[in-house]
mmCIF file of the N, C-alpha and C atoms, coordinates in Angstrom:
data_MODEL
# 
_entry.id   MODEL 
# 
loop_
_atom_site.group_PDB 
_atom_site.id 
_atom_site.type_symbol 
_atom_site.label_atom_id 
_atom_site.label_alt_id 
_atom_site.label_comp_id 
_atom_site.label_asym_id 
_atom_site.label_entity_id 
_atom_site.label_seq_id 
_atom_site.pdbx_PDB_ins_code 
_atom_site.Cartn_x 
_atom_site.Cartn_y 
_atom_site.Cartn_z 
_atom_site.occupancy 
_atom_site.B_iso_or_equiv 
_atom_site.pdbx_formal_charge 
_atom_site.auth_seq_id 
_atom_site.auth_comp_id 
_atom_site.auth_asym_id 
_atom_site.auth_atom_id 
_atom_site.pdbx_PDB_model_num 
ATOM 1   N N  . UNK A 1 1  ? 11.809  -19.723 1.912   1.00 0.00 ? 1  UNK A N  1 
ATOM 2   C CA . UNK A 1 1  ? 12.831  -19.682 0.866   1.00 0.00 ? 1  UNK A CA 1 
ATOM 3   C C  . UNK A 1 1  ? 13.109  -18.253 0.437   1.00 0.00 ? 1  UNK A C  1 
ATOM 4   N N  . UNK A 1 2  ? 14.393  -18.196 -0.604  1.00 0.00 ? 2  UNK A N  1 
ATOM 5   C CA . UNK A 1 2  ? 14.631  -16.557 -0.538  1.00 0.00 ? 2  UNK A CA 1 
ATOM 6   C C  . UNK A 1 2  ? 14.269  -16.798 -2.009  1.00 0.00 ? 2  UNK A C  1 
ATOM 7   N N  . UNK A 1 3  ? 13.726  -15.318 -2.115  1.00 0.00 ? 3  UNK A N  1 
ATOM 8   C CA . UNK A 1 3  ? 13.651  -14.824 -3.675  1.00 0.00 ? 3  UNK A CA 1 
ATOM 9   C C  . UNK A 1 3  ? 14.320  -13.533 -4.109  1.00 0.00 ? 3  UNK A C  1 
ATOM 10  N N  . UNK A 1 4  ? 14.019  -13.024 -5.110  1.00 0.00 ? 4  UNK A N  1 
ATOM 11  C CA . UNK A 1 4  ? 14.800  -12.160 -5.763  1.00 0.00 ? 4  UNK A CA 1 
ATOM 12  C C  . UNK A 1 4  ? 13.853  -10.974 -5.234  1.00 0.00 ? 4  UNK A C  1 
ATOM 13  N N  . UNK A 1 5  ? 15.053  -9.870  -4.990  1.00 0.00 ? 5  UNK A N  1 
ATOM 14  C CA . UNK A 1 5  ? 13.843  -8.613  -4.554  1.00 0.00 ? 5  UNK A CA 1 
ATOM 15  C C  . UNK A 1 5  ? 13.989  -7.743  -5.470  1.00 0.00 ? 5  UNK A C  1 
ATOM 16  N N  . UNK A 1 6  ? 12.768  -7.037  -5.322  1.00 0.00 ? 6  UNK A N  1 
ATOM 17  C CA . UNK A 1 6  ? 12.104  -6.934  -6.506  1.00 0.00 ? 6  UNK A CA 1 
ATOM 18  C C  . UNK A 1 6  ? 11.095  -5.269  -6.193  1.00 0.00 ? 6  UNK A C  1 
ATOM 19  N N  . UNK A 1 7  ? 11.028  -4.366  -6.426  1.00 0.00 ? 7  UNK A N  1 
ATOM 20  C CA . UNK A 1 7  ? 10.167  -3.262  -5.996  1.00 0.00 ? 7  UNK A CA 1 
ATOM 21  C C  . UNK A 1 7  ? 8.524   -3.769  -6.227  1.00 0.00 ? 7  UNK A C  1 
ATOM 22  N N  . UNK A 1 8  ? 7.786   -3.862  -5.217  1.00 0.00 ? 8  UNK A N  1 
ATOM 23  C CA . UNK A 1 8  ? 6.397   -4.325  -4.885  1.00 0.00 ? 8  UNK A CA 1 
ATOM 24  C C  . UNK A 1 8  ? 5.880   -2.864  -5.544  1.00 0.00 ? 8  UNK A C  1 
ATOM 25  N N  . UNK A 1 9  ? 6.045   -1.438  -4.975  1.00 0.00 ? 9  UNK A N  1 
ATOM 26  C CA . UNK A 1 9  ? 4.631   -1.015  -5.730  1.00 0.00 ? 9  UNK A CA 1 
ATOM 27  C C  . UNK A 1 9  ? 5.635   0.573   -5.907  1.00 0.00 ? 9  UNK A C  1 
ATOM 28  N N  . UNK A 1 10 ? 5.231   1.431   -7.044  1.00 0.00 ? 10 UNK A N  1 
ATOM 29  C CA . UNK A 1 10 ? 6.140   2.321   -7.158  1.00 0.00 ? 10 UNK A CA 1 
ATOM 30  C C  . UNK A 1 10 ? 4.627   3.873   -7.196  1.00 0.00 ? 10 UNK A C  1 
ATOM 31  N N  . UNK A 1 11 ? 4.553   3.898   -5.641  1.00 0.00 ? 11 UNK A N  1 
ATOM 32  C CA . UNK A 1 11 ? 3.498   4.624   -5.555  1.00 0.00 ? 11 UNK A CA 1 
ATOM 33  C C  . UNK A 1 11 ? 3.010   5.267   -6.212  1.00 0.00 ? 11 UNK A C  1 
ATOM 34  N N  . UNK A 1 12 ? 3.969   6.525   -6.554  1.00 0.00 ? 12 UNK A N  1 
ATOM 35  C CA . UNK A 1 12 ? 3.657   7.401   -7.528  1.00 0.00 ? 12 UNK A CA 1 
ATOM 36  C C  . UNK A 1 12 ? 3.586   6.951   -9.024  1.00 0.00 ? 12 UNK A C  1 
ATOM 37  N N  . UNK A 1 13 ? 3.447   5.939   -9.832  1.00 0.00 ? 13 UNK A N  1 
ATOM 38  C CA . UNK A 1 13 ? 3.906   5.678   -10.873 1.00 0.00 ? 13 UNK A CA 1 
ATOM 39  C C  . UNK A 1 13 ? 2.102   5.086   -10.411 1.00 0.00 ? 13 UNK A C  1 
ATOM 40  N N  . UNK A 1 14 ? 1.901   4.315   -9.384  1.00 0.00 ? 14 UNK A N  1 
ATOM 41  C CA . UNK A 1 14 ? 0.488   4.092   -9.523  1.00 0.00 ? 14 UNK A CA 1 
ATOM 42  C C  . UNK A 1 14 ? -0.492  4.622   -9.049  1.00 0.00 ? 14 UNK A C  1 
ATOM 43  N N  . UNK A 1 15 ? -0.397  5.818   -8.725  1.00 0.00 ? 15 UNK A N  1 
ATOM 44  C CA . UNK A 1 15 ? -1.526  6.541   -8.301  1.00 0.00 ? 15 UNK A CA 1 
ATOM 45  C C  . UNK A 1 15 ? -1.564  7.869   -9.385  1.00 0.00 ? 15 UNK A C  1 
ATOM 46  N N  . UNK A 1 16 ? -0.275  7.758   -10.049 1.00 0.00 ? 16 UNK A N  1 
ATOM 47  C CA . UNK A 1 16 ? -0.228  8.736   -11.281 1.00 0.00 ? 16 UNK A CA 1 
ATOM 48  C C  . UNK A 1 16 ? -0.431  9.974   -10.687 1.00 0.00 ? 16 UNK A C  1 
ATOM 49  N N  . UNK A 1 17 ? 0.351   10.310  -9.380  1.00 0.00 ? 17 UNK A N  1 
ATOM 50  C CA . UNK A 1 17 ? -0.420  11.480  -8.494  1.00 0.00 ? 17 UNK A CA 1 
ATOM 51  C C  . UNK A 1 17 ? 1.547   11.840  -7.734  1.00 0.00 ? 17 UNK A C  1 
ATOM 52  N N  . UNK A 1 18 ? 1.837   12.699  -7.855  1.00 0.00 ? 18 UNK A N  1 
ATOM 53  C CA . UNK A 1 18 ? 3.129   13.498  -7.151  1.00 0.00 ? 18 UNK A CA 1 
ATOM 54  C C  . UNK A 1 18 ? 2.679   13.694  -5.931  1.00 0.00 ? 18 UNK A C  1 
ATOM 55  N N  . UNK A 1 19 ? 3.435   13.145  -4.863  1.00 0.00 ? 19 UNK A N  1 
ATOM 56  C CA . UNK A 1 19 ? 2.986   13.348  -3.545  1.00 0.00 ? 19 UNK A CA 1 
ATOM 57  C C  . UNK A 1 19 ? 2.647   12.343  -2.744  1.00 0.00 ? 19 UNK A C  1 
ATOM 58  N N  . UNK A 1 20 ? 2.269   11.366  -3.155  1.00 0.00 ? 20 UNK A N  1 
ATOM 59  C CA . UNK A 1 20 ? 1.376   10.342  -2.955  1.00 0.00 ? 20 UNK A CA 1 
ATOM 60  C C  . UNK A 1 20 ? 2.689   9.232   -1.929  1.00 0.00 ? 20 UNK A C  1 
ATOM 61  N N  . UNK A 1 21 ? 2.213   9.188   -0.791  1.00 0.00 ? 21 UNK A N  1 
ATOM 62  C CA . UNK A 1 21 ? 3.096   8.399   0.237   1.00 0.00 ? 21 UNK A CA 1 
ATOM 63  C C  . UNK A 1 21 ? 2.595   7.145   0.961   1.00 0.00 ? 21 UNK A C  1 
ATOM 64  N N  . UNK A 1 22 ? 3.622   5.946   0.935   1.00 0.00 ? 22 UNK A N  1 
ATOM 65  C CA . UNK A 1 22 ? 2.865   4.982   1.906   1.00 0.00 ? 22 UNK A CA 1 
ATOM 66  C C  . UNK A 1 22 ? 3.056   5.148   3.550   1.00 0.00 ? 22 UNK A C  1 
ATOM 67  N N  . UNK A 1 23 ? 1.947   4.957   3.849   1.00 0.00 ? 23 UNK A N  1 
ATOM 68  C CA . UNK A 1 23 ? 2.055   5.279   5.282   1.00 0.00 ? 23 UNK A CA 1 
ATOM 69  C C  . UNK A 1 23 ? 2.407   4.094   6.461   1.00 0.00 ? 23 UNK A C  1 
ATOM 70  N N  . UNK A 1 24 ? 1.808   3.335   6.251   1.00 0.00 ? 24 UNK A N  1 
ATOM 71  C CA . UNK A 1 24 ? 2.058   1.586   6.292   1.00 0.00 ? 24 UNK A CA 1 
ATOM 72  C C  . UNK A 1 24 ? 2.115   0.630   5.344   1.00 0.00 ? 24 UNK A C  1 
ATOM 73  N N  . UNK A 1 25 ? 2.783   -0.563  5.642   1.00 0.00 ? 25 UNK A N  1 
ATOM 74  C CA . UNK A 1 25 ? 2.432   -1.533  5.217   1.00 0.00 ? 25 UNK A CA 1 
ATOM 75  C C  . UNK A 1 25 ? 2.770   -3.071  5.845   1.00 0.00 ? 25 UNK A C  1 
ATOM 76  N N  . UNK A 1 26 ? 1.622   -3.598  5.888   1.00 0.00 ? 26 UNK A N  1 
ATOM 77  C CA . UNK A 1 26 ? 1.888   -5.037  6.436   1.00 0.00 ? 26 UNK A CA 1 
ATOM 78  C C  . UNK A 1 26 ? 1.392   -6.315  5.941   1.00 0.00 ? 26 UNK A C  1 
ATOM 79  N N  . UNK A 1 27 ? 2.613   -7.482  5.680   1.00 0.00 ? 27 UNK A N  1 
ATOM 80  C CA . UNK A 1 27 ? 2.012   -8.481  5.301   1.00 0.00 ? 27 UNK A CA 1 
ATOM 81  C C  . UNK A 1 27 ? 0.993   -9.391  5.619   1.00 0.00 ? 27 UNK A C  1 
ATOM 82  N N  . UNK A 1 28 ? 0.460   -9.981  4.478   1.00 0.00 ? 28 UNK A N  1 
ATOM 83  C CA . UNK A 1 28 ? -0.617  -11.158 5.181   1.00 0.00 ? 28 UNK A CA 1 
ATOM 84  C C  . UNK A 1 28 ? 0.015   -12.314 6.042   1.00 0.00 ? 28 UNK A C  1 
ATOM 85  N N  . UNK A 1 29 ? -0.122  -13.213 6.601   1.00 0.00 ? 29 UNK A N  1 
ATOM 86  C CA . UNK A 1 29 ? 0.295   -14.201 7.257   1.00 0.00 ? 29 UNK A CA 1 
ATOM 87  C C  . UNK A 1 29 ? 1.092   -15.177 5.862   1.00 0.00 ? 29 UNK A C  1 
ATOM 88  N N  . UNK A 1 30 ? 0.565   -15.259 5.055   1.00 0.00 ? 30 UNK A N  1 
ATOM 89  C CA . UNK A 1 30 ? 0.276   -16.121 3.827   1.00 0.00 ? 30 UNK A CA 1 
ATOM 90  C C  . UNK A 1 30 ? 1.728   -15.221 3.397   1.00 0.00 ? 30 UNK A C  1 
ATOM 91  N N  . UNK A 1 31 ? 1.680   -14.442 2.740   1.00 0.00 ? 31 UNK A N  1 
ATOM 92  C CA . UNK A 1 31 ? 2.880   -13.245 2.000   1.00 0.00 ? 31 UNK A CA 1 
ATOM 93  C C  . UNK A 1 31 ? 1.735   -12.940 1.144   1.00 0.00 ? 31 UNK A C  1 
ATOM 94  N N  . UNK A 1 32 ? 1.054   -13.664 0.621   1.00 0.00 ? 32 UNK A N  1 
ATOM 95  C CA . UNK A 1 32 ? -0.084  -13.324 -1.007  1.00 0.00 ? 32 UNK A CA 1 
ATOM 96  C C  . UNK A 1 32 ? -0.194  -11.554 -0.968  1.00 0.00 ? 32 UNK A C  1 
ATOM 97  N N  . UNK A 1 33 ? -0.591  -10.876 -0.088  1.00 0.00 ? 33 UNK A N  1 
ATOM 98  C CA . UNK A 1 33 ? -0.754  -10.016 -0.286  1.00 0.00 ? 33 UNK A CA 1 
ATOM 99  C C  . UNK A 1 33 ? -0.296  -8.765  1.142   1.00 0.00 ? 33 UNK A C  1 
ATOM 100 N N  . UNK A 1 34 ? -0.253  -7.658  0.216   1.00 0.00 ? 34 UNK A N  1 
ATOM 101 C CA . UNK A 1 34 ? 0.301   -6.562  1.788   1.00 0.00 ? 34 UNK A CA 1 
ATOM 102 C C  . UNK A 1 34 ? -0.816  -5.209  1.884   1.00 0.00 ? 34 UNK A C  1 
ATOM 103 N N  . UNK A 1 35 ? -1.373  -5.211  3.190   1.00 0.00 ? 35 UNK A N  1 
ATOM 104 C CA . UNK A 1 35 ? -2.047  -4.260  3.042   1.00 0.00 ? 35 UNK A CA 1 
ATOM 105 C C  . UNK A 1 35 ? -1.161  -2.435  2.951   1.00 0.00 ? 35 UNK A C  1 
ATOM 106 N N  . UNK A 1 36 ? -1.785  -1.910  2.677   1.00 0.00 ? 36 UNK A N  1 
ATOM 107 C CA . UNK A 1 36 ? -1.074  -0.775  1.936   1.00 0.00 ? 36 UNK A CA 1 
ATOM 108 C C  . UNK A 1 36 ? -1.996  0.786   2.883   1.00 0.00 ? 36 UNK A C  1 
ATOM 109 N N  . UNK A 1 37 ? -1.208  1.558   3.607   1.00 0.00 ? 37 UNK A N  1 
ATOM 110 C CA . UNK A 1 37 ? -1.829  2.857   3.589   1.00 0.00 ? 37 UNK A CA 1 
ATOM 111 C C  . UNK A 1 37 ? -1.552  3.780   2.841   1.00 0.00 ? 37 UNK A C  1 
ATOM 112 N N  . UNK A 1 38 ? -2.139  4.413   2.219   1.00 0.00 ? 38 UNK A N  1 
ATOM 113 C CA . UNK A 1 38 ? -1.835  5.152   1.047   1.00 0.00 ? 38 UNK A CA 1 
ATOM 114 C C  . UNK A 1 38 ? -2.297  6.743   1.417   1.00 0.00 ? 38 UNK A C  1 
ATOM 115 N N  . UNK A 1 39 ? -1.370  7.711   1.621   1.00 0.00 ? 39 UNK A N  1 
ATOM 116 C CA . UNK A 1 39 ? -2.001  9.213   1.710   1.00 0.00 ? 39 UNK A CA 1 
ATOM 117 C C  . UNK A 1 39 ? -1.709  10.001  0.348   1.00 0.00 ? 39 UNK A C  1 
ATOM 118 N N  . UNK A 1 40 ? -2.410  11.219  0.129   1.00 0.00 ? 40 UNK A N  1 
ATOM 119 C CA . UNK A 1 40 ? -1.275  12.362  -0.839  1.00 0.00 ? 40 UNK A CA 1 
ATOM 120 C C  . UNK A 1 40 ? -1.161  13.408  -0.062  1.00 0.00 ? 40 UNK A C  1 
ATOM 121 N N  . UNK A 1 41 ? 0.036   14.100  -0.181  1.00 0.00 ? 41 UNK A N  1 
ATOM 122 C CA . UNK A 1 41 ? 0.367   15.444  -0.190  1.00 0.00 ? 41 UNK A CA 1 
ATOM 123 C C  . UNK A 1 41 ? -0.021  15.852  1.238   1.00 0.00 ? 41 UNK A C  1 
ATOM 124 N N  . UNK A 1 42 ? 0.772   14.558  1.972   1.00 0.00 ? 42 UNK A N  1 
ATOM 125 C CA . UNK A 1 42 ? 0.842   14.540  3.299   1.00 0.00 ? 42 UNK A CA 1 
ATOM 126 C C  . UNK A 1 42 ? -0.561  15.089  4.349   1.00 0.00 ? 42 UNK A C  1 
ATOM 127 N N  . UNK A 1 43 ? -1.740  14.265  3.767   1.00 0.00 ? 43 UNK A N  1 
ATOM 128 C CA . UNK A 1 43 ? -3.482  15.101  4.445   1.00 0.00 ? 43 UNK A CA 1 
ATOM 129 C C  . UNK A 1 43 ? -3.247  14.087  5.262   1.00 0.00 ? 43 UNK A C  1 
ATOM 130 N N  . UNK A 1 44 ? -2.444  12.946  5.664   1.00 0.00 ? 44 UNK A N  1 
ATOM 131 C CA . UNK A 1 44 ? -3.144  11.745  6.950   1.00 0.00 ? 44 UNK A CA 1 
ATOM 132 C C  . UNK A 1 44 ? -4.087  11.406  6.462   1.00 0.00 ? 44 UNK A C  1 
ATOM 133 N N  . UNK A 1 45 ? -5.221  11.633  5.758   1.00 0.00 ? 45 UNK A N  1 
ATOM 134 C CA . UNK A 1 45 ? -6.116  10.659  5.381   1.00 0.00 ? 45 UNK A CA 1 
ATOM 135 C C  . UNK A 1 45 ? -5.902  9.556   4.355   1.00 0.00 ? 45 UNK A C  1 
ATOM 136 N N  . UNK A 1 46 ? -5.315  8.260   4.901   1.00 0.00 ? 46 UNK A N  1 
ATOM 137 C CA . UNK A 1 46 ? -5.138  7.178   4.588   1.00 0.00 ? 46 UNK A CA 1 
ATOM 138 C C  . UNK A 1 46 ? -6.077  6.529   4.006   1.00 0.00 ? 46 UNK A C  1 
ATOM 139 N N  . UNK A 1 47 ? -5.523  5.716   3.064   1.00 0.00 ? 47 UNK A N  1 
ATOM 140 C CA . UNK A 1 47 ? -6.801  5.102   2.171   1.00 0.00 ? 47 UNK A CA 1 
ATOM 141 C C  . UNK A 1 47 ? -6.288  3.614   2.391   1.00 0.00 ? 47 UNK A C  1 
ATOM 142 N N  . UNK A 1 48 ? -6.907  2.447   3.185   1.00 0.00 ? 48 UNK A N  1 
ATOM 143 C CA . UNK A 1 48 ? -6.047  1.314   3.236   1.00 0.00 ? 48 UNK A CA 1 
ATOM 144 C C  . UNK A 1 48 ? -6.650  0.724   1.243   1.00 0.00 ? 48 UNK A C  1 
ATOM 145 N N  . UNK A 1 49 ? -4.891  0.135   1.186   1.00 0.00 ? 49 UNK A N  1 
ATOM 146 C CA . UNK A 1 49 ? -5.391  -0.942  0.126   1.00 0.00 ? 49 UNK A CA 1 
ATOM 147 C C  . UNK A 1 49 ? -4.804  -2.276  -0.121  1.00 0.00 ? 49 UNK A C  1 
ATOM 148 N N  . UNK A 1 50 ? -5.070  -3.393  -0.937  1.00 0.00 ? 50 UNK A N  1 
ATOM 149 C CA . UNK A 1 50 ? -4.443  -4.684  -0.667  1.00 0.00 ? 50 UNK A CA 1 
ATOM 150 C C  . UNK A 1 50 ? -3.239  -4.523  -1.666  1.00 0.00 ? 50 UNK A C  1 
ATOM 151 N N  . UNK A 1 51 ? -2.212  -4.983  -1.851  1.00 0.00 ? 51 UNK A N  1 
ATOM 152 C CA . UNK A 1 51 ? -1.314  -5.099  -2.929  1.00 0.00 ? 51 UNK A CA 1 
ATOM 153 C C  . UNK A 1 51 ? -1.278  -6.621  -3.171  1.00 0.00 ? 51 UNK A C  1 
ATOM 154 N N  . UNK A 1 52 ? -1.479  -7.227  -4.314  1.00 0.00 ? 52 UNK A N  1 
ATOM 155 C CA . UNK A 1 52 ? -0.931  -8.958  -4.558  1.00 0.00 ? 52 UNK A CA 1 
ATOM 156 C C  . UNK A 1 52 ? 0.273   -8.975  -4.375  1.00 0.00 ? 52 UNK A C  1 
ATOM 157 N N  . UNK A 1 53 ? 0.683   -9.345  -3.902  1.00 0.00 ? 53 UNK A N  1 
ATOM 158 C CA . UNK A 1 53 ? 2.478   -9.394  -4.281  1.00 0.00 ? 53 UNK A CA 1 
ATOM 159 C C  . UNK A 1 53 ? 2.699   -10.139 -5.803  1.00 0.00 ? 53 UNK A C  1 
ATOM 160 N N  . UNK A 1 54 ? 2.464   -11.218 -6.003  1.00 0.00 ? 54 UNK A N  1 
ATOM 161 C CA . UNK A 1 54 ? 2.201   -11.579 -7.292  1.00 0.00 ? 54 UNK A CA 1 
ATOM 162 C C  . UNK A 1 54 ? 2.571   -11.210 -8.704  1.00 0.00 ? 54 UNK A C  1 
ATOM 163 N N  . UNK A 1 55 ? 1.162   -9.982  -8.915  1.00 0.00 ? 55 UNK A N  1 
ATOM 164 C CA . UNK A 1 55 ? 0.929   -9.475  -9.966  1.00 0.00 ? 55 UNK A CA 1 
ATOM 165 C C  . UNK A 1 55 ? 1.876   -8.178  -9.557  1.00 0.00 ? 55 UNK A C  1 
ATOM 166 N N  . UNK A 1 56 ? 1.682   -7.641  -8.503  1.00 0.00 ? 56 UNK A N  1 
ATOM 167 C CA . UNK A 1 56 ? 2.873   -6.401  -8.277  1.00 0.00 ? 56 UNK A CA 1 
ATOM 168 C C  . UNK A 1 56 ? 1.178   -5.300  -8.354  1.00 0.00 ? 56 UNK A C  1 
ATOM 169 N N  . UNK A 1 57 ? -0.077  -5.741  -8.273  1.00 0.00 ? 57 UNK A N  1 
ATOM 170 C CA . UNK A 1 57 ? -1.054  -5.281  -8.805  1.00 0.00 ? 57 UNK A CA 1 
ATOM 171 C C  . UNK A 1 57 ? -1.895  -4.727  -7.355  1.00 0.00 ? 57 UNK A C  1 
ATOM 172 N N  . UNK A 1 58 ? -2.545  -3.275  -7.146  1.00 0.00 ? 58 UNK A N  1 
ATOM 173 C CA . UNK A 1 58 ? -3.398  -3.125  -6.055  1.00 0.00 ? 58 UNK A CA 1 
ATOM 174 C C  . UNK A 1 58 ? -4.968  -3.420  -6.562  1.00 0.00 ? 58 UNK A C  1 
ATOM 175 N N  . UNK A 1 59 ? -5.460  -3.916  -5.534  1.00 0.00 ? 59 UNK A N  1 
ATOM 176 C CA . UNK A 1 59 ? -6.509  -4.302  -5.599  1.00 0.00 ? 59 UNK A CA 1 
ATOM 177 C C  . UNK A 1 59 ? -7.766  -3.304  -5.555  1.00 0.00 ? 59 UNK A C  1 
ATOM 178 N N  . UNK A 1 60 ? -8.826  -3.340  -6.178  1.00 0.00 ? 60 UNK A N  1 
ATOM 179 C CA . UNK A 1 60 ? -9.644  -2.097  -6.371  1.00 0.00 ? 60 UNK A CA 1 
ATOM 180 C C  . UNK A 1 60 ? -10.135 -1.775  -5.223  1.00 0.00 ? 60 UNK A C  1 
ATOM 181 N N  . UNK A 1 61 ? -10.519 -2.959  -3.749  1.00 0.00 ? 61 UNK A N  1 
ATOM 182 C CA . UNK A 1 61 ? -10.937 -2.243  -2.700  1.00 0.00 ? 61 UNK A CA 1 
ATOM 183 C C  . UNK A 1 61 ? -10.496 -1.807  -1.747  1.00 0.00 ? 61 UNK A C  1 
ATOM 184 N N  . UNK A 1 62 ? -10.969 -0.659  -1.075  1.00 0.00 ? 62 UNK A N  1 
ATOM 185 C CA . UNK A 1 62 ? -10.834 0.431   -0.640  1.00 0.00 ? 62 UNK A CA 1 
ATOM 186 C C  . UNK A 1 62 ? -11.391 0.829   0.430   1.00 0.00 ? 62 UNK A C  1 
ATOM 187 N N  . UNK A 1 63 ? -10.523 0.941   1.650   1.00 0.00 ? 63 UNK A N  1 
ATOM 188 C CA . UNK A 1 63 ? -11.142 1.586   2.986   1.00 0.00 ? 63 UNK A CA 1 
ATOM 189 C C  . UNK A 1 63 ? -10.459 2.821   3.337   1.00 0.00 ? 63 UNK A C  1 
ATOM 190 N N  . UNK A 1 64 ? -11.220 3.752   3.198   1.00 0.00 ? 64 UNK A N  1 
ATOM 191 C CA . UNK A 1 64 ? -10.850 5.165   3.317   1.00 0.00 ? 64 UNK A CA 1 
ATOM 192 C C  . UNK A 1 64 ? -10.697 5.613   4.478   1.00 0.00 ? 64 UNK A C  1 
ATOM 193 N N  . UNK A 1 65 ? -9.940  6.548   5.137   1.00 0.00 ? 65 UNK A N  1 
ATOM 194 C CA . UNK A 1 65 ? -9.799  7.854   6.251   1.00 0.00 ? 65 UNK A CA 1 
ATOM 195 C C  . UNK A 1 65 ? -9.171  6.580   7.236   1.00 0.00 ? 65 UNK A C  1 
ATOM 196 N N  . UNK A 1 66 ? -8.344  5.792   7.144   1.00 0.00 ? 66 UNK A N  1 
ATOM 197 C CA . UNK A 1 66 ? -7.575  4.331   8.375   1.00 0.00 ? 66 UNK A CA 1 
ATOM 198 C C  . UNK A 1 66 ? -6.691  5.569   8.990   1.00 0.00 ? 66 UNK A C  1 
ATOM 199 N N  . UNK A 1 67 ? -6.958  4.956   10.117  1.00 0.00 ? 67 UNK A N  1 
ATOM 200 C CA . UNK A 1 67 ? -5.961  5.674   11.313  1.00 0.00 ? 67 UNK A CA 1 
ATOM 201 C C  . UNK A 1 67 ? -5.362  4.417   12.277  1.00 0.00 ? 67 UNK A C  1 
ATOM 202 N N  . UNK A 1 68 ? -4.177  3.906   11.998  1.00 0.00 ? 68 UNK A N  1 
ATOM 203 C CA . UNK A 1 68 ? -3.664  3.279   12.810  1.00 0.00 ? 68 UNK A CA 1 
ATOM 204 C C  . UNK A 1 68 ? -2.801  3.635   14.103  1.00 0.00 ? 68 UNK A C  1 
ATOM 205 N N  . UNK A 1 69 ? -2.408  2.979   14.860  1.00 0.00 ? 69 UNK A N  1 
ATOM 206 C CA . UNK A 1 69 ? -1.570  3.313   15.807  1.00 0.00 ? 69 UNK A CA 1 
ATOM 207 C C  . UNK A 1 69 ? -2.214  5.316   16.665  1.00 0.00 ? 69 UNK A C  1 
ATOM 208 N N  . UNK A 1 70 ? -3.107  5.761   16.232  1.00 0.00 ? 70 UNK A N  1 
ATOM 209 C CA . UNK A 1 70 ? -3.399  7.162   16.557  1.00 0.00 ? 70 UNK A CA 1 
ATOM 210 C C  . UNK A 1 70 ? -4.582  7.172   17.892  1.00 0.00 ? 70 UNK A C  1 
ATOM 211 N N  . UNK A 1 71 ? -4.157  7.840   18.656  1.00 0.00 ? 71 UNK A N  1 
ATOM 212 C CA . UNK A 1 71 ? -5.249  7.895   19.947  1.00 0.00 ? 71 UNK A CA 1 
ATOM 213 C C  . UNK A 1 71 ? -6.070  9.078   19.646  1.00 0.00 ? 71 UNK A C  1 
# 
């Protein structure tokens, strides 16, 4: 079904950090939630995180230095 769209996560507004870029993101199978790569100030070191879609809320855990798609 369609819903209303809606801005999921406004990076900088939640990392309270200038710079701060998503690098990926992909949904769950479900939609419940999107995993999130998160860098600042363009270092590539990605921090994966979950977003609810829901609450519009990231989730506190945290897998640091993700390198996707990189040989």
């Amino acid at each position: 079904p369609k819903g209303i769209e809606r801005m999921l996560l406004d990076i900088e507004a939640e990392t309270q950090e200038t710079g701060a870029t998503i690098d990926f993101s992909v949904p769950s199978p479900s939609g419940r939630l999107v995993a999130v790569g998160i860098s600042h100030r363009g270092d590539e070191d990605t921090t994966l995180r979950l977003l609810d879609v829901r609450t519009g809320n990231l989730l506190e855990d945290r897998a640091p230095r993700v390198r996707l798609g990189v040989a």
